[in-house]
Backbone bond lengths (Angstrom), bond angles and torsions (degrees), N, CA, C in turn:
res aa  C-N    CA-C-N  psi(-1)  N-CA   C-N-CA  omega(-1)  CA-C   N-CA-C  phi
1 X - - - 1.471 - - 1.520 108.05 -
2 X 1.256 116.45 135.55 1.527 118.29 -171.17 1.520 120.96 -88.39
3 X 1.267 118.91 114.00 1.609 136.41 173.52 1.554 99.15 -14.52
4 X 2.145 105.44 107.39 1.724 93.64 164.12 1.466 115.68 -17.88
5 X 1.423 121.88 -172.14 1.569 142.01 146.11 1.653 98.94 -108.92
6 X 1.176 113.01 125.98 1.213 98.06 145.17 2.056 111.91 -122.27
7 X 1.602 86.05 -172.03 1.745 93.48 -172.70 1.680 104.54 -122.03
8 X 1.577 119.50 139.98 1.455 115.80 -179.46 1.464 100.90 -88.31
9 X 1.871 93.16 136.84 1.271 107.99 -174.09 1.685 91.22 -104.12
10 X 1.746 99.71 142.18 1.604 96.44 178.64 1.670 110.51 -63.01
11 X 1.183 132.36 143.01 1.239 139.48 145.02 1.598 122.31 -4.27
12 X 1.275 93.67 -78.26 1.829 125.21 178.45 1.594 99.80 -43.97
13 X 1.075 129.25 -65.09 1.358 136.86 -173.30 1.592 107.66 -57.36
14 X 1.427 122.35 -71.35 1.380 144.51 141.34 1.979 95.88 8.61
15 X 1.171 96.62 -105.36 1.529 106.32 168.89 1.794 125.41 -25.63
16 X 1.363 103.04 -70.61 1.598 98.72 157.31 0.754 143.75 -16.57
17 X 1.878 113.13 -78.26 1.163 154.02 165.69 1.821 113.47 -32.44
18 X 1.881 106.59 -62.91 0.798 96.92 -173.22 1.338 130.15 -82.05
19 X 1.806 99.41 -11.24 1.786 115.32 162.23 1.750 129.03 -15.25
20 X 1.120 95.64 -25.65 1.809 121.92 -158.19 1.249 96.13 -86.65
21 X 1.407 148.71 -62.26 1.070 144.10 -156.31 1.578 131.78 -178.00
22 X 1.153 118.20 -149.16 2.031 105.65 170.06 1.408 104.08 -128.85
23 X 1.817 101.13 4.60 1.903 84.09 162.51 1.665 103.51 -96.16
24 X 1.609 117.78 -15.08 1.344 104.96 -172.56 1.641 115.33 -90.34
25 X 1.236 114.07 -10.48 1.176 118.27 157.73 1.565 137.83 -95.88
26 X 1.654 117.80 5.77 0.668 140.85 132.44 1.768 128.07 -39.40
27 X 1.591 99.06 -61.96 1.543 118.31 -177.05 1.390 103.28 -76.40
28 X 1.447 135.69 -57.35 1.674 131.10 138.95 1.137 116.09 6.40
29 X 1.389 122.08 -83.08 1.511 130.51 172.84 1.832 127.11 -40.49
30 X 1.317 104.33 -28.57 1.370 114.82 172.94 1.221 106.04 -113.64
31 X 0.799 138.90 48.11 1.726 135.02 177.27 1.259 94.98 -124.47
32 X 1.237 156.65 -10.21 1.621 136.83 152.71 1.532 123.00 -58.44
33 X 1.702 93.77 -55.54 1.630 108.42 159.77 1.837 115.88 -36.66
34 X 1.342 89.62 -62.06 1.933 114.03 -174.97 1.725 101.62 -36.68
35 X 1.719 102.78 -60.72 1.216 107.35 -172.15 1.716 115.76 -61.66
36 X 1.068 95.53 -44.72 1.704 87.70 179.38 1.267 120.43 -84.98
37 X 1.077 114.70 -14.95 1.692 91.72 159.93 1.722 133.27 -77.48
38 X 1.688 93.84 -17.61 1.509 93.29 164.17 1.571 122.42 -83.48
39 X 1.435 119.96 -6.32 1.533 127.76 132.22 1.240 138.41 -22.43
40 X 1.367 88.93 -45.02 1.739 109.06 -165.13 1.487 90.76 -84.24
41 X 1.223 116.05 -69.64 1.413 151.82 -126.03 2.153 83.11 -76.91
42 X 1.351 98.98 -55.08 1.802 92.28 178.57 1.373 122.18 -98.17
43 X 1.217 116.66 14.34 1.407 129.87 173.64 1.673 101.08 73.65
44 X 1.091 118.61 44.59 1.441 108.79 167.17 1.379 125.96 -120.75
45 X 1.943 112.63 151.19 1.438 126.24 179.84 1.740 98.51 -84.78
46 X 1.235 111.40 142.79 1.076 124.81 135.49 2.089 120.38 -44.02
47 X 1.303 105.88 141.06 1.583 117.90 -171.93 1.356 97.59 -144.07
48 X 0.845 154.52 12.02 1.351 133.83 150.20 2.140 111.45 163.74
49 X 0.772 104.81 177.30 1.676 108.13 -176.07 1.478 98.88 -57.22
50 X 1.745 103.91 146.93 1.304 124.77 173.84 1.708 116.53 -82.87
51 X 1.300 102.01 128.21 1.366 101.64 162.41 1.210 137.45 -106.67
52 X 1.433 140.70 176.32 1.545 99.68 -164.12 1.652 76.76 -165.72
53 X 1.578 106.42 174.52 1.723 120.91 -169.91 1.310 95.58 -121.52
54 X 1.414 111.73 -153.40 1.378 141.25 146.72 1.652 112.20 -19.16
55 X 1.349 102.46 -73.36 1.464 111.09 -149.73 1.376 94.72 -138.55
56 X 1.074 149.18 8.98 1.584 144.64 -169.51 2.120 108.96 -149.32
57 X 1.616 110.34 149.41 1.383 114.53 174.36 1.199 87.29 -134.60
58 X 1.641 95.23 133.74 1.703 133.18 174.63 1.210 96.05 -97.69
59 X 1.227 118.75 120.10 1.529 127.90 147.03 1.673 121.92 -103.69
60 X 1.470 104.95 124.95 1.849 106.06 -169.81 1.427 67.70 -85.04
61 X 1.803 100.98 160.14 1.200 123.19 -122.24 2.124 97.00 -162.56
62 X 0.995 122.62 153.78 1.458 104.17 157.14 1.808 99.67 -154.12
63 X 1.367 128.12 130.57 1.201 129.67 179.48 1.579 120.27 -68.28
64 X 1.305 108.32 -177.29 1.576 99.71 -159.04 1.843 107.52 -78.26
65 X 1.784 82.44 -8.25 1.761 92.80 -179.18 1.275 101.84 -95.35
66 X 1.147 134.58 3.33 1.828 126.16 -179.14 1.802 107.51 116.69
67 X 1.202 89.71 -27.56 1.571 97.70 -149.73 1.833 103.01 -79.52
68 X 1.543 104.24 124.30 1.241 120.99 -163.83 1.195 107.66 -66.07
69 X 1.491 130.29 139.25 1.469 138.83 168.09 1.724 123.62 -139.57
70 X 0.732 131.31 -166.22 1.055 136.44 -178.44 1.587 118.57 -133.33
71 X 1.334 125.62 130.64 1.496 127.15 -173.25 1.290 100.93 -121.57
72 X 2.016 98.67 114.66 2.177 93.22 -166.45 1.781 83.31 -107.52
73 X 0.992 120.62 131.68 1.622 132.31 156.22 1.720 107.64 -80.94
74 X 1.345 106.58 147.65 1.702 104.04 176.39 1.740 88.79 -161.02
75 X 1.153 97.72 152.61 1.303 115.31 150.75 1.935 119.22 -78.03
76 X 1.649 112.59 111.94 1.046 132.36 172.83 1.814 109.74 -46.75
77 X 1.756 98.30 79.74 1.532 97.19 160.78 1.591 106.76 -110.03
78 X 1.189 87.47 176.57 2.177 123.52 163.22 2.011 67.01 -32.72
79 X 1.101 94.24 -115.07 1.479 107.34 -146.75 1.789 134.18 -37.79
80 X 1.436 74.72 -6.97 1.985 85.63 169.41 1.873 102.95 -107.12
81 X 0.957 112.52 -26.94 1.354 114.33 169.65 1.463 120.08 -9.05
82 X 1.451 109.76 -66.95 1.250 114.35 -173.45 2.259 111.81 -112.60
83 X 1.041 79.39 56.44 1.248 83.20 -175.29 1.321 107.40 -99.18
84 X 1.466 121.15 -24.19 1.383 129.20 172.99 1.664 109.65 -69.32
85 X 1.176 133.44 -52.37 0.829 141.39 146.76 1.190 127.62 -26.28
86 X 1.387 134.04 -32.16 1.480 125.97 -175.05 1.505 96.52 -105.45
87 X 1.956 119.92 -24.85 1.259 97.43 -163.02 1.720 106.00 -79.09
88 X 1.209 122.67 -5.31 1.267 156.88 -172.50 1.566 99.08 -57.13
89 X 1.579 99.90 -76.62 1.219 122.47 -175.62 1.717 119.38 -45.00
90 X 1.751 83.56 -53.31 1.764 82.12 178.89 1.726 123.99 -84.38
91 X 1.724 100.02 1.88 1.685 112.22 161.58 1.597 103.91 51.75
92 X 1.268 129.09 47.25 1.543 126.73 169.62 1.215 122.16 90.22
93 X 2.064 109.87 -22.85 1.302 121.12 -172.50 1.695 114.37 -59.58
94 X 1.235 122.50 117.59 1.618 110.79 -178.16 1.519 121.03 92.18
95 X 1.751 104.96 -36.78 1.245 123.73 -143.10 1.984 110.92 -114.60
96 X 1.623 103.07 159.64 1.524 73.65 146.14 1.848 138.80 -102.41
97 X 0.980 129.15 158.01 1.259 140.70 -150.10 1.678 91.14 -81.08
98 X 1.335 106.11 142.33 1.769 117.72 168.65 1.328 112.56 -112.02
99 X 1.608 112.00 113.20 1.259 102.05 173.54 1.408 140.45 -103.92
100 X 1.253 92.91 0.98 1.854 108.54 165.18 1.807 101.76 -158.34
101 X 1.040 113.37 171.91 1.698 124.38 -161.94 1.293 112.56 -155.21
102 X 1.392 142.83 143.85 1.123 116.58 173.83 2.360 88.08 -144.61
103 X 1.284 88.39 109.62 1.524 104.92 -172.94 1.550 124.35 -41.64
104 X 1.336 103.14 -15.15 1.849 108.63 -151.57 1.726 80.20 -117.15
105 X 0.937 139.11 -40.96 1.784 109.80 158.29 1.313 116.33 -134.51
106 X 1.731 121.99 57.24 1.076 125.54 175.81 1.306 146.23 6.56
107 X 1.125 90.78 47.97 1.473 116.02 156.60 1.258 126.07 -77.48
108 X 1.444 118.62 132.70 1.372 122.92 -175.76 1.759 124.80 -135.68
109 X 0.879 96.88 160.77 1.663 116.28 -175.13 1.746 113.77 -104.97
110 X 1.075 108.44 87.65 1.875 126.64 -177.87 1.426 102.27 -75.61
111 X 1.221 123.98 134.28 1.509 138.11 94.63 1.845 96.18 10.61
112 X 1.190 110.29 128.45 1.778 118.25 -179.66 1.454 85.08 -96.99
113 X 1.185 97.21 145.80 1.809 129.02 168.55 1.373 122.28 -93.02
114 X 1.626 123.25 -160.55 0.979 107.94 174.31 2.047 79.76 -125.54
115 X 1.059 145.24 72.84 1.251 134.09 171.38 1.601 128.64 -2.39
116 X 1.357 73.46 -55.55 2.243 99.88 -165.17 1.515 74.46 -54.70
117 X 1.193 125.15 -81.74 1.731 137.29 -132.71 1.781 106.34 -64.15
118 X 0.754 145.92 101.59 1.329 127.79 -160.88 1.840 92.31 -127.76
119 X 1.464 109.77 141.69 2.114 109.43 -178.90 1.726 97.88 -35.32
120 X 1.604 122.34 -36.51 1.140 146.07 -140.53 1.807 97.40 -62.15
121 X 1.149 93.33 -35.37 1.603 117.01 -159.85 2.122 105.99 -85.20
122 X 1.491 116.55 -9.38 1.349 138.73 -145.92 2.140 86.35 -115.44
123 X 1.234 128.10 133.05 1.207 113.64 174.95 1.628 109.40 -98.24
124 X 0.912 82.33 155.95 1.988 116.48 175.07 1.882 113.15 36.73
125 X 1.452 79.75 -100.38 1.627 89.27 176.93 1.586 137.42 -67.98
126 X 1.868 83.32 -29.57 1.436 82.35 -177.00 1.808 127.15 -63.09
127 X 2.412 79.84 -36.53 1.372 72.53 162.36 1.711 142.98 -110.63
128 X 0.896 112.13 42.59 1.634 145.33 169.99 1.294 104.86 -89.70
129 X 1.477 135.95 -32.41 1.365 143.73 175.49 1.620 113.15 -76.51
130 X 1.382 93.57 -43.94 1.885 107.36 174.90 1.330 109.04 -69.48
131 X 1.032 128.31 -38.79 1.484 138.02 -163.86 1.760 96.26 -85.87
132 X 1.343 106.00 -60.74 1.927 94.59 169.43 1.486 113.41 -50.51
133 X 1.050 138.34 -81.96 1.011 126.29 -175.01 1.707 131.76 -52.47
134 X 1.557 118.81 -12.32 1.702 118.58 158.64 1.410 89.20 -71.26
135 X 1.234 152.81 -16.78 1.665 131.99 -147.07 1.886 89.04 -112.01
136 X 1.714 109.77 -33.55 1.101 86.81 156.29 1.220 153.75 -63.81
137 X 0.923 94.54 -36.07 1.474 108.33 -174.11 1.634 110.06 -75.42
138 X 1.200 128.68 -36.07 1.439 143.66 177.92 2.011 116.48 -60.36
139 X 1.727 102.47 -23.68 0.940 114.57 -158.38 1.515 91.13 -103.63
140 X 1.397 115.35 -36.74 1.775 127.77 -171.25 1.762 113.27 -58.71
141 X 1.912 102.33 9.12 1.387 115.94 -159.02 1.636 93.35 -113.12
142 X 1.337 106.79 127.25 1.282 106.43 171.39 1.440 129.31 -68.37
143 X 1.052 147.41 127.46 1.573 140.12 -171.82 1.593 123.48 -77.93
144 X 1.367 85.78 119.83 1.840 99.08 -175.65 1.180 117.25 -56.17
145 X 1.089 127.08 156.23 1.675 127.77 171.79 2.063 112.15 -35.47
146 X 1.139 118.71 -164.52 1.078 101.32 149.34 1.482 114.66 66.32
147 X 1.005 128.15 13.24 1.517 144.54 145.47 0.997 151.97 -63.86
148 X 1.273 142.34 112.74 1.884 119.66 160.18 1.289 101.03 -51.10
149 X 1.661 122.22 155.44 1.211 122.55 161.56 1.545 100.03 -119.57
150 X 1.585 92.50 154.12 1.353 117.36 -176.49 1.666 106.06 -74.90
151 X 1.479 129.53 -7.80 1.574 124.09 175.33 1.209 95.72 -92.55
152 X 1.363 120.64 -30.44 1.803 101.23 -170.29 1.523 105.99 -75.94
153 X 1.432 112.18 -34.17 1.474 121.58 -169.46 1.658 100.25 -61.17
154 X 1.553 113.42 -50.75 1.449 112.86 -176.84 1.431 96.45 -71.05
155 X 0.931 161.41 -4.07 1.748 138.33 -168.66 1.650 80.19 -110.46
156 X 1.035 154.84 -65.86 1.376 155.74 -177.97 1.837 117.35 -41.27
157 X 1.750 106.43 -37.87 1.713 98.98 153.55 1.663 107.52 -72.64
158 X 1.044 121.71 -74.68 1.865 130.05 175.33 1.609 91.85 -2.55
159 X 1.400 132.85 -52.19 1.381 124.81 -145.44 1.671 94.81 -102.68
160 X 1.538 101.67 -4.29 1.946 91.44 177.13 1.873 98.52 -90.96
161 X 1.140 124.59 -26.10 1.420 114.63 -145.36 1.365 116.02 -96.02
162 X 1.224 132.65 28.69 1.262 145.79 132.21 1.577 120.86 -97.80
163 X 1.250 136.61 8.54 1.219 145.77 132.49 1.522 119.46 -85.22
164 X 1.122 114.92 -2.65 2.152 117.15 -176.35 1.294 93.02 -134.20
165 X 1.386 134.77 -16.16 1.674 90.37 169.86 1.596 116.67 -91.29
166 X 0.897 115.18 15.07 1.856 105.70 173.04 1.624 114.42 -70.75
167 X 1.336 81.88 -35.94 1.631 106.28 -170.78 1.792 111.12 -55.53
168 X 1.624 117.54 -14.39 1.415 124.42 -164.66 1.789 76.37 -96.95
169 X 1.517 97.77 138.63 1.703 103.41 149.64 1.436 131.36 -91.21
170 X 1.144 101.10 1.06 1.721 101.08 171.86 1.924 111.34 -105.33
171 X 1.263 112.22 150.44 1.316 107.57 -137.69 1.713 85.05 -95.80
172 X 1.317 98.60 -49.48 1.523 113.60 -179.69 1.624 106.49 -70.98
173 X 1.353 151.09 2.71 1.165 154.14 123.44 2.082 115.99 -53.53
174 X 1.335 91.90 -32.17 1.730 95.75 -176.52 1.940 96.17 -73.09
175 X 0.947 87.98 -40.20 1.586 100.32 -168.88 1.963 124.19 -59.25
176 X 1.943 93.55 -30.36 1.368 121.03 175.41 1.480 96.08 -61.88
177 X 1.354 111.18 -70.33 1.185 120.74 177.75 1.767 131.06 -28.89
178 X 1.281 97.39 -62.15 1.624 103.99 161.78 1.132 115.94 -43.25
179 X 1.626 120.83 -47.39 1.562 111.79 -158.32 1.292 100.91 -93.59
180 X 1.554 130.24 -4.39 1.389 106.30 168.55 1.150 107.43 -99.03
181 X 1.543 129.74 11.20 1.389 124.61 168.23 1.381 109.67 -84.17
182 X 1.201 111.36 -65.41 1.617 111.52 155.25 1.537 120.77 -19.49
183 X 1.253 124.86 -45.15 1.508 121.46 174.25 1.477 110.00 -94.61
184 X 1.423 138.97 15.38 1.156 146.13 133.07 1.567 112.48 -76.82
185 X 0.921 143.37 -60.08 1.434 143.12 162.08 1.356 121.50 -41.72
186 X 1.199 126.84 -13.43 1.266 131.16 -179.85 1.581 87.93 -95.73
187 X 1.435 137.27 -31.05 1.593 128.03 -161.52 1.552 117.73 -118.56
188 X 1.625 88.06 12.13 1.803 86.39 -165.68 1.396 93.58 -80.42
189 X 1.218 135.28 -46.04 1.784 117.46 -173.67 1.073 127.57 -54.09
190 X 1.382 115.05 -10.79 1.765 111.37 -162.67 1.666 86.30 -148.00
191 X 1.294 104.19 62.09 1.664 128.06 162.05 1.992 92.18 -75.56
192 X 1.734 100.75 128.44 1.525 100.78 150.38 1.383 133.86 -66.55
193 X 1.059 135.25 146.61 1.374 134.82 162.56 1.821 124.40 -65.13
194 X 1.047 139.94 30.57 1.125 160.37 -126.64 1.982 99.47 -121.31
195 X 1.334 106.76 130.63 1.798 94.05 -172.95 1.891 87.71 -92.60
196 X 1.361 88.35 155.58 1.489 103.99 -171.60 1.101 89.25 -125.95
197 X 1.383 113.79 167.00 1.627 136.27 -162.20 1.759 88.98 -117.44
198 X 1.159 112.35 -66.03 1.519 130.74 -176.65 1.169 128.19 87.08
199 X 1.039 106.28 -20.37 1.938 126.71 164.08 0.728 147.98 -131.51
200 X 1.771 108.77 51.48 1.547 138.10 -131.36 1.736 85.97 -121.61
201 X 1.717 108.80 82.98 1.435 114.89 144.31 1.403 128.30 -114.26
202 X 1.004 118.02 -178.80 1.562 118.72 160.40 1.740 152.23 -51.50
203 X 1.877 87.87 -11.64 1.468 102.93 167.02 1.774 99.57 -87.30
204 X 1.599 115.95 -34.39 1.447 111.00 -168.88 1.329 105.43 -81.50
205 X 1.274 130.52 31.49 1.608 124.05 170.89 1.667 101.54 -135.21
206 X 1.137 94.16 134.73 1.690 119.28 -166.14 1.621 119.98 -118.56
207 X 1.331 123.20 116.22 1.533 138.27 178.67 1.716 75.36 -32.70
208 X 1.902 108.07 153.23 1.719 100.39 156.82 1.877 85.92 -157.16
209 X 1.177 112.14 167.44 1.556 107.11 148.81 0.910 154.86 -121.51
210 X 1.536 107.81 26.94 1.233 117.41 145.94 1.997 131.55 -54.21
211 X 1.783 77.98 -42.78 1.413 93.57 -177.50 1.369 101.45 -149.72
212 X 1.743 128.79 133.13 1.294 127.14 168.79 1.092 126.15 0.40
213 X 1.510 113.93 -81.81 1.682 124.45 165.18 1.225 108.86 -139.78
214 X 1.418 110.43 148.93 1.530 136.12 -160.11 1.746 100.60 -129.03
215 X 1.068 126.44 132.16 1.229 130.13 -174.94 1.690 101.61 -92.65
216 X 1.289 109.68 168.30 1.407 113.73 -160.18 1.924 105.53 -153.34
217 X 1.114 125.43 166.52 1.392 148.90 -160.54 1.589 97.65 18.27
218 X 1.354 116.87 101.36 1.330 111.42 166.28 1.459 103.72 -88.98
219 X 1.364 132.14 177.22 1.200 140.19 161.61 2.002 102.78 -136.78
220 X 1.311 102.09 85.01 1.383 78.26 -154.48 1.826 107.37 -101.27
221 X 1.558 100.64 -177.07 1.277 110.91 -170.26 1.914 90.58 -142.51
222 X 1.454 97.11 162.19 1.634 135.42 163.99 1.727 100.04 -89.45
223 X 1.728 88.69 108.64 1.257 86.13 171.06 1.943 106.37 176.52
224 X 1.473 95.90 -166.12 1.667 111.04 -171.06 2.026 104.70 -73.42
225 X 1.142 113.31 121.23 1.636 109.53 167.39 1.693 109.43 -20.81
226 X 1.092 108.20 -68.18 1.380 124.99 -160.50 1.288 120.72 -39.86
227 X 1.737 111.22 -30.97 1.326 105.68 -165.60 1.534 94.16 -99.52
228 X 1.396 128.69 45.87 1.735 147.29 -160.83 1.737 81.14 -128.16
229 X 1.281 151.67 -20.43 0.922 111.01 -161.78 1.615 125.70 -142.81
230 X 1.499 93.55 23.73 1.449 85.71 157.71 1.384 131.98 -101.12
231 X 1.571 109.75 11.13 1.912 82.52 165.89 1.617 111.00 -107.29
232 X 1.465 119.85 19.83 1.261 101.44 121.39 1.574 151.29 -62.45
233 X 1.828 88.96 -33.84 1.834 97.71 172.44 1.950 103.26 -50.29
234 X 1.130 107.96 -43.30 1.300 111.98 -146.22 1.623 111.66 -94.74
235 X 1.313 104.35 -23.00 1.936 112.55 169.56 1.211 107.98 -54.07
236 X 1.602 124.16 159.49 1.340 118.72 165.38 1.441 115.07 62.83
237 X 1.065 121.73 36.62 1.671 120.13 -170.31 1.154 107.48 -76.99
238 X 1.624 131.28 -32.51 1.449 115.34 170.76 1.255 121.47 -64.53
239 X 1.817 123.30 12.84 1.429 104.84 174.52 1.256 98.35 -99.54
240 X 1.368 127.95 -28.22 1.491 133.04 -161.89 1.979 85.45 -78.61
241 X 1.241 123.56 -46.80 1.754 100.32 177.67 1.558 98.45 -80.76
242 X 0.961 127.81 40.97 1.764 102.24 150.12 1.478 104.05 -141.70
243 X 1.306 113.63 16.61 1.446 98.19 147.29 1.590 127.44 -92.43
244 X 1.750 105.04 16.15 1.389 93.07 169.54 1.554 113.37 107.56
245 X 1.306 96.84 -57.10 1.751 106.38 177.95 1.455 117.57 -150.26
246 X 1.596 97.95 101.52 1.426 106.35 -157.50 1.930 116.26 -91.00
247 X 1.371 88.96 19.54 1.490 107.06 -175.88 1.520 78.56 -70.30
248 X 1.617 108.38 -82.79 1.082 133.62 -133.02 1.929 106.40 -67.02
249 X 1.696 87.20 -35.03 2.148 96.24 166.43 1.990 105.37 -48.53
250 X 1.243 108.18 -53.65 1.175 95.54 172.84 1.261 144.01 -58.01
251 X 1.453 124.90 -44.19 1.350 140.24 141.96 1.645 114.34 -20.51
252 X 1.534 94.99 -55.67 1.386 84.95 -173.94 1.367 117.76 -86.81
253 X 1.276 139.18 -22.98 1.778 130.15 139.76 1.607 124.13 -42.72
254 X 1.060 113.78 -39.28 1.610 109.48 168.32 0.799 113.05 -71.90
255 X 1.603 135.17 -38.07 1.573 128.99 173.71 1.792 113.25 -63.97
256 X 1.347 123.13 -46.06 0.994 135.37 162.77 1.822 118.34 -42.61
257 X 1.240 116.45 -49.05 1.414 105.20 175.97 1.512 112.81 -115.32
258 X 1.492 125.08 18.37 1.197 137.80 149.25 1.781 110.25 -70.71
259 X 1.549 100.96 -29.22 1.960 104.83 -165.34 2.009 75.37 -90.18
260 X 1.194 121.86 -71.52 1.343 122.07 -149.00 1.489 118.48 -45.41
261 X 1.901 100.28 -23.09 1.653 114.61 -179.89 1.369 115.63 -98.11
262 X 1.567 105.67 -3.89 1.916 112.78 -176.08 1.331 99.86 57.89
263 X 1.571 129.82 78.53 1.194 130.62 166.13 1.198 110.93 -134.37
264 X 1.586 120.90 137.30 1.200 117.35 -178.63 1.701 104.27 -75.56
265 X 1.631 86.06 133.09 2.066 87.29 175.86 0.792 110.68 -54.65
266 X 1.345 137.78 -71.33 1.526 139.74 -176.33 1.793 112.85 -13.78
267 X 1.146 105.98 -88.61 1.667 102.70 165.12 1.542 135.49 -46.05
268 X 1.427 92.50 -28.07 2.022 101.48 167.34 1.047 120.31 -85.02
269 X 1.524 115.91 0.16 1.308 118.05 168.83 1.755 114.48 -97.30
270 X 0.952 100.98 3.54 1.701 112.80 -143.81 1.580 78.73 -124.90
271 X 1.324 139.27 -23.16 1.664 126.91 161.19 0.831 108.52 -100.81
272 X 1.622 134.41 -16.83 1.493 123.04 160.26 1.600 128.13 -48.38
273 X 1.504 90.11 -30.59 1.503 116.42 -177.08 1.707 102.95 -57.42
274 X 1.629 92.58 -46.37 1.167 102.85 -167.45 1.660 126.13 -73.94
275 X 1.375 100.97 -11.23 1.536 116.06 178.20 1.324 103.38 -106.35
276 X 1.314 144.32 -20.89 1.380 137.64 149.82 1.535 107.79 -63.19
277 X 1.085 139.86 -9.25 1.556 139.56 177.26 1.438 95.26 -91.28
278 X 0.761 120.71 -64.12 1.705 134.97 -178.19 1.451 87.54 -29.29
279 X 1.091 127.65 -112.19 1.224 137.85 164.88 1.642 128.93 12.99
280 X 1.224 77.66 -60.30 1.940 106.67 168.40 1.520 107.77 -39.76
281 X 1.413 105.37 -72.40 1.450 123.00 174.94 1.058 105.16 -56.58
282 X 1.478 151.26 -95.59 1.002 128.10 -173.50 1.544 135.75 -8.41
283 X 1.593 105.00 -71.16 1.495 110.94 160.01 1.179 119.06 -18.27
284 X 1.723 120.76 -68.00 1.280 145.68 -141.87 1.931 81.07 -80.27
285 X 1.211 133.26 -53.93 1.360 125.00 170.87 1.153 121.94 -88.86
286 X 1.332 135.41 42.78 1.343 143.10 152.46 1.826 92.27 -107.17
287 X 1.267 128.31 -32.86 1.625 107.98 171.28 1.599 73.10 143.61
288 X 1.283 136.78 -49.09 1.554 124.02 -156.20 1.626 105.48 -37.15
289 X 1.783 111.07 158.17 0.956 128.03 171.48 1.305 109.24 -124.15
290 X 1.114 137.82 18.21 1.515 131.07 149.13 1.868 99.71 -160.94
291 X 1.507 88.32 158.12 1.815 111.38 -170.27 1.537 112.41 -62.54
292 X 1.058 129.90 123.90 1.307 134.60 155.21 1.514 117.31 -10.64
293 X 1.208 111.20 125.86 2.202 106.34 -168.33 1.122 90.30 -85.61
294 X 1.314 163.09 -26.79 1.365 122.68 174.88 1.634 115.42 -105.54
295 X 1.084 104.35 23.60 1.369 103.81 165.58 1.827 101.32 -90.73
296 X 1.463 109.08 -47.49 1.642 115.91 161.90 1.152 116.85 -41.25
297 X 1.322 112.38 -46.46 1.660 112.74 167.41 1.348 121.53 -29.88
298 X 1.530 104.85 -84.22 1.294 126.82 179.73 1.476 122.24 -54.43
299 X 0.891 110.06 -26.92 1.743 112.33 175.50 1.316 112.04 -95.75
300 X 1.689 112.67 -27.51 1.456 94.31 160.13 1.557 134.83 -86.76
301 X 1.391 90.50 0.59 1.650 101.82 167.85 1.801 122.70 -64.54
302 X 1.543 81.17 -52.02 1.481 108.86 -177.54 1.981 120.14 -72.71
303 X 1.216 88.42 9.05 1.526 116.89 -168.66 1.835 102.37 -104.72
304 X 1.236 92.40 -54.68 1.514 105.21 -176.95 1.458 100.32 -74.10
305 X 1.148 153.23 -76.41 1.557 149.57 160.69 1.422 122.30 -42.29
306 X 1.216 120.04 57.27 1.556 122.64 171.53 1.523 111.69 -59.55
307 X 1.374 133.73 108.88 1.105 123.40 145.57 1.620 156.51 -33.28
């Protein structure tokens, strides 16, 4: 019987990764095994060292025909769940392309990127312009069955945030909080159906050649444009503080991919609210005692300029 394959997982990641808990180091522990059998299993060589994020290892990859791909390993959560599904949906458009999937530990087979090249690497506007318009176009896609939705997700924070804001010690931070819950509650019933990317910044968009740049790891949801766009507000924050006045840097990126996505501000401000709450909570249950400052930033910008 022939010796598994397995694949070397970096160290660094390893460690990270398994920082989190005893199911993620659990899945850590089998992910060499994991990797090589989906080797086996799709007929693919290894092409060069793995890179890896947060929560996922990329292996460049080459098919049994030559043709370069990428092999992403993840641990099967809520939020990768339906990622097959959306990359499906949006069929390469904007995106990168999936060319095999395997449902029961979501693992997938990419379309190869360009890694090195990341929007990240592109300055300011130009790429704030690239990035609005992949988010358009990604969002202009109706959402397949088979979703989280963004109303259940918002009625499910709404019901944490009178148990998490005591927990902030600043009074006028407790108060932020309310009012962007309040402007989630005013929009949670008449959530769009719209596929969201949800983690549509400038590190997740990749040089490709099919197309300029192709955006990459969605985690997506059923839902309103709007709540698509603050971690663009919020990437790159040392450019928005060195122009001096980072009220107004913000304003002018939300106006910019509020015009590029045809969204009425009023409501894109009102899911921004809702993705700075998101956030909020979290914080508030990771142990923090006050909100992230440029998330305060931005919402108190977007606070002061009501549409």
């Amino acid at each position: 019987m022939p010796e598994p394959i397995c694949i070397d997982v970096p160290e660094a990641f390893a460690a990270s990764y398994g920082a989190h808990g005893a199911e993620e180091r659990a899945w850590i522990a089998g992910l060499p095994r994991l990797g090589g059998e989906f080797l086996a299993r799709w007929d693919l060589r290894p092409d060069g060292p793995a890179a890896y994020g947060m929560a996922s290892l990329v292996l460049p990859v080459l098919r049994a025909d030559g043709t370069p791909a990428a092999l992403k390993l993840q641990q099967l959560r809520e939020e990768t769940a339906g990622a097959a599904i959306a990359l499906r949906a949006w069929n390469g458009n904007g995106i990168v392309r999936l060319l095999d999937h395997d449902a029961d530990s979501a693992t997938q087979l990419l379309e190869r990127l360009d890694a090195g090249r990341p929007l990240s690497s592109v300055a300011g506007d130009t790429a704030l312009q690239v990035l609005a318009e992949l988010m358009a176009r990604l969002t202009s896609v109706p959402a397949p069955e088979g979703l989280r939705r963004l109303s259940d997700i918002a009625s499910a924070m709404l019901d944490q945030v009178e148990r998490a804001v005591p927990a902030l010690r600043d009074p006028a931070e407790q108060r932020l909080v309310r009012i962007c819950a309040a402007a989630v509650a005013e929009l949670v019933g008449e959530s769009r159906a719209c596929l969201l990317h949800w983690d549509l910044h400038y590190d997740n968009v990749l040089a490709g050649e099919r197309e300029p740049w192709l955006a990459i790891d969605p985690e997506p949801l059923s839902g309103d444009p709007g709540f698509e766009l603050l971690p663009a507000l919020d990437n790159r924050w040392d450019e928005v503080e060195a122009t001096g006045d980072p009220a107004r840097a913000v304003l002018r990126r939300f106006d910019l991919l509020a015009e590029v996505l045809d969204l009425d501000r009023k409501r894109a401000t009102g899911w921004t609210f809702g993705r700075v709450l998101q956030n909020a909570l979290w914080d508030i249950e990771d142990g923090r005692m006050e909100l992230d400052p440029v998330q305060v930033a931005i919402a108190t910008a977007l606070l002061r300029h009501r549409w």
